[in-house]
C-alpha positions in Angstrom: 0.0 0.0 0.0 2.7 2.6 0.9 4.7 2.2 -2.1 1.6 3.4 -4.0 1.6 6.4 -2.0 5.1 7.0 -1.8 5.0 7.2 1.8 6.2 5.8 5.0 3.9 7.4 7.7 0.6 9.4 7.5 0.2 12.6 9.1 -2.9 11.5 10.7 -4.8 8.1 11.0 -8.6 8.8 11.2 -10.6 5.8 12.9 -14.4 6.1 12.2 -16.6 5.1 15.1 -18.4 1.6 14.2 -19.3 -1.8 15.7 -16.4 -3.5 14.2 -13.7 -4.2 16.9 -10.8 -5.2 14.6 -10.9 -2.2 12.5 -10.3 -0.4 16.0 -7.2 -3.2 16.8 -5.9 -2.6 13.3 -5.6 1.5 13.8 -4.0 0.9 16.8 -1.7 -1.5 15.0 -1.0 0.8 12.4 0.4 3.4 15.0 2.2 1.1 16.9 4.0 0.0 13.6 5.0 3.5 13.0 2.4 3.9 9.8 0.5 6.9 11.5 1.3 10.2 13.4 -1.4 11.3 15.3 -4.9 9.3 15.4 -8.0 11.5 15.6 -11.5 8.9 16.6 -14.9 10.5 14.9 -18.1 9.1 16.6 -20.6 10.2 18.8 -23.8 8.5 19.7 -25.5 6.9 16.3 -27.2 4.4 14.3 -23.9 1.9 15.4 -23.7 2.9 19.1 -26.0 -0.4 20.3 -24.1 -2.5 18.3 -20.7 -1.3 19.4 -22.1 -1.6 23.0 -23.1 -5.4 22.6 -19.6 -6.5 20.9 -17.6 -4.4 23.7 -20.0 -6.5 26.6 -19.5 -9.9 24.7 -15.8 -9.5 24.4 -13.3 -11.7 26.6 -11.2 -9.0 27.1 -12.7 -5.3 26.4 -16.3 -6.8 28.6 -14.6 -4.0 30.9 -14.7 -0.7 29.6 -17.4 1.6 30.0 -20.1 2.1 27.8 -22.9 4.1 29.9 -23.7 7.7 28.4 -20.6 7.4 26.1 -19.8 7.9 22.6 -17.9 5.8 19.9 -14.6 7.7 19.8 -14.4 7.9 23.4 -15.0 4.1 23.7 -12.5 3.5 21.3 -9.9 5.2 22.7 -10.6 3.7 26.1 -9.9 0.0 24.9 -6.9 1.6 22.4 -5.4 3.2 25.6 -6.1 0.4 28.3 -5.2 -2.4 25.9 -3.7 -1.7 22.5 -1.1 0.7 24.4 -1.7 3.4 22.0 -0.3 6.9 24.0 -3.6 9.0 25.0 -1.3 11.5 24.1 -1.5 10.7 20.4 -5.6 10.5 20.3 -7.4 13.2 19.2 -11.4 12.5 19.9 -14.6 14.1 17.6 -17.5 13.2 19.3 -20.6 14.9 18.3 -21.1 13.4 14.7 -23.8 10.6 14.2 -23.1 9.5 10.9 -20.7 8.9 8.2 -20.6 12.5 6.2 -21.0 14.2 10.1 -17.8 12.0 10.8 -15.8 14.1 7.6 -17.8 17.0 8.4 -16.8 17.0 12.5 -13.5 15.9 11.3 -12.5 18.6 9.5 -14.2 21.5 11.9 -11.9 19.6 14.7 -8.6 19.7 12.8 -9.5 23.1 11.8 -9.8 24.7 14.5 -7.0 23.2 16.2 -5.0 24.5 13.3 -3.6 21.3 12.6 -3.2 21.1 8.6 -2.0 17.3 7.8 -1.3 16.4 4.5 -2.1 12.7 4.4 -4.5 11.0 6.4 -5.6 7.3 6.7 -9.2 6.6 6.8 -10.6 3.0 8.6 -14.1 2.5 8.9 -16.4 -0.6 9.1 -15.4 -2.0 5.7 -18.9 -2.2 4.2 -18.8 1.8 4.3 -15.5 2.4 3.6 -16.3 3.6 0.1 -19.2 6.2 1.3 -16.4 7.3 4.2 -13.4 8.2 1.2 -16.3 9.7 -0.9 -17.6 11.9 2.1 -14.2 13.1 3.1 -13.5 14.0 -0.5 -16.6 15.7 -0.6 -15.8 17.9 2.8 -11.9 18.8 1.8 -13.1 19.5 -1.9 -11.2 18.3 -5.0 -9.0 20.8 -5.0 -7.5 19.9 -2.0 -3.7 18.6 -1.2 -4.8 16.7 1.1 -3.8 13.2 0.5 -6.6 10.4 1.4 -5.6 6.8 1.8 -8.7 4.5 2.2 -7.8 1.4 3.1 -10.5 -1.7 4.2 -8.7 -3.4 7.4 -10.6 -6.4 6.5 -12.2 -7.6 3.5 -15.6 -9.7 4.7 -16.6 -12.7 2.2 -19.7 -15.0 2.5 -20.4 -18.4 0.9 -23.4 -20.3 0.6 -23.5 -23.6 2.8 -26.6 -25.3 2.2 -29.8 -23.1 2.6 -27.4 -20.2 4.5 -25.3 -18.0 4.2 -21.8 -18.1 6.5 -19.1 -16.0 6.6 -15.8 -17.7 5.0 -13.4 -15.2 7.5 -14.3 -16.1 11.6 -13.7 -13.1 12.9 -16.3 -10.9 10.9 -18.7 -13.4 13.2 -17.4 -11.1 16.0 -18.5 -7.8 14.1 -22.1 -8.9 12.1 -24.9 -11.0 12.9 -25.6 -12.4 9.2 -28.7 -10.1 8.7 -26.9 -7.4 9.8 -24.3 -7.9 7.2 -26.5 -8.0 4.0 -28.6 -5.1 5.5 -25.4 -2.8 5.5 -24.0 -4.1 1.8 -27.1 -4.4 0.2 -28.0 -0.5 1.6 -24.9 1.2 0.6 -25.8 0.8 -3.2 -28.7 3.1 -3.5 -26.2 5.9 -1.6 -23.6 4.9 -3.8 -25.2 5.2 -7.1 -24.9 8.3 -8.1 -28.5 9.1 -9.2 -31.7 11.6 -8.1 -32.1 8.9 -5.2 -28.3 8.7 -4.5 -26.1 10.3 -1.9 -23.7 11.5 -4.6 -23.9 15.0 -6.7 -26.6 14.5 -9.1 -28.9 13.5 -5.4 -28.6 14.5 -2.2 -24.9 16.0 -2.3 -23.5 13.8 0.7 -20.6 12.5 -1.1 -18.4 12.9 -3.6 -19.1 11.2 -7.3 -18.3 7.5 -6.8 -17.2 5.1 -10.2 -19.2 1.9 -9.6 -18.2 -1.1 -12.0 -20.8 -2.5 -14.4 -20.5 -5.8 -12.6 -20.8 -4.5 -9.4 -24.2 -2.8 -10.4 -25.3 -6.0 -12.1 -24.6 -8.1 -9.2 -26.5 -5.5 -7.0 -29.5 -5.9 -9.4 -29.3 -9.6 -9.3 -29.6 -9.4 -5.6 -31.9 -7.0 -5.5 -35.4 -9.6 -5.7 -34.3 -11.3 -3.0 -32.6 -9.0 -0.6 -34.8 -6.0 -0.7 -36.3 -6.4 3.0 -33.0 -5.9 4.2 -32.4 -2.4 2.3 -35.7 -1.6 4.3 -34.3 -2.6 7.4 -30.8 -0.8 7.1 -31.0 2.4 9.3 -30.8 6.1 7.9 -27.5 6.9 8.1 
């Protein structure tokens, strides 16, 4: 990934506020191995809150840290600092954004006003919105920005069919998703991501920036579409 770049270190690592615990043991990983500066944790109290809440209580080892009247970001840091030994110096915290374009949105006020101006910046969300996250950044810093984003998935989920379900093929997404979940979040990112009157993107509701979608990716999604549409129904507004 770096030698894409043509860097060593980002200025900034930028941790979105989700349910899924390994994205948050990856970030810290990624400072610990010297790939990140600074970390700044966006998330207050959202649509992924609950969620977060249940896998921090069912974990054998986080089951511990607080969760009453808190946000993401400072539940986050909490495990990152009492477990993950990530500095507390190092952790910036945005906690008043609820969804994904308030996390770019909160982001950048923060940063702003700090006066901190970083040039590159590594963005980890939940994977199934890690497109809508680059796109919604973009969109906030403008395209004419120097800003340099790198998005990068800390996990890529994959699901099989075994029999008359549907199963993860990678364990550990078992700890992040129930199943249902899982198709509810996929399934509802392509109508955001489409860049059409009923999209997120510029020609709809302005959210994100303009996002290239491959023919087979659409064609898939259409395929799907008869037989997951309840779950689209289901995904929260967001």
């Amino acid at each position: 990934m770096w030698g894409k770049y043509g860097l060593t270190a980002v200025d900034m690592l930028i941790l979105l506020g989700s349910s899924a615990l390994p994205v948050m043991e990856a970030a810290a990983s990624a400072y610990r191995d010297g790939l990140a500066k600074e970390l700044l944790i966006s998330g207050g109290i959202g649509h992924s809150t609950q969620y977060l809440i249940e896998n921090i209580r069912r974990h054998p080892v986080y089951c511990f840290v607080p969760t009453e009247g808190l946000s993401e970001a400072e539940m986050l840091a909490e495990i990152m600092v009492q477990y993950l030994n990530v500095p507390p110096t190092v952790i910036r915290l945005e906690t008043q954004s609820t969804n994904c374009g308030g996390n770019a949105e909160e982001s950048y006020r923060k940063l702003s006003e700090s006066g901190s101006a970083p040039r590159s910046l590594l963005l980890l969300q939940d994977p199934t919105m890690q497109r809508r996250t680059d796109a919604s950044f973009r969109r906030v810093w403008g395209t004419a920005s120097e800003v340099l984003f790198v998005n990068y998935a800390a996990l890529v989920p994959l699901v099989e069919a075994s029999e008359d379900h549907l199963t993860f093929c990678n364990p550990i997404c078992r700890q992040i998703w129930q199943m249902d979940r899982f198709l509810s979040l996929v399934m509802g990112e392509m109508p955001r991501l489409i860049d059409n009157e009923q999209g997120y993107g510029p020609r709809g509701k302005g959210f994100i920036a303009h996002v290239d979608i491959p023919a087979e990716v659409l064609n898939a999604y259409e395929n799907l579409l008869p037989f997951y549409r309840e779950q689209i129904q289901k995904r929260a507004v967001d």
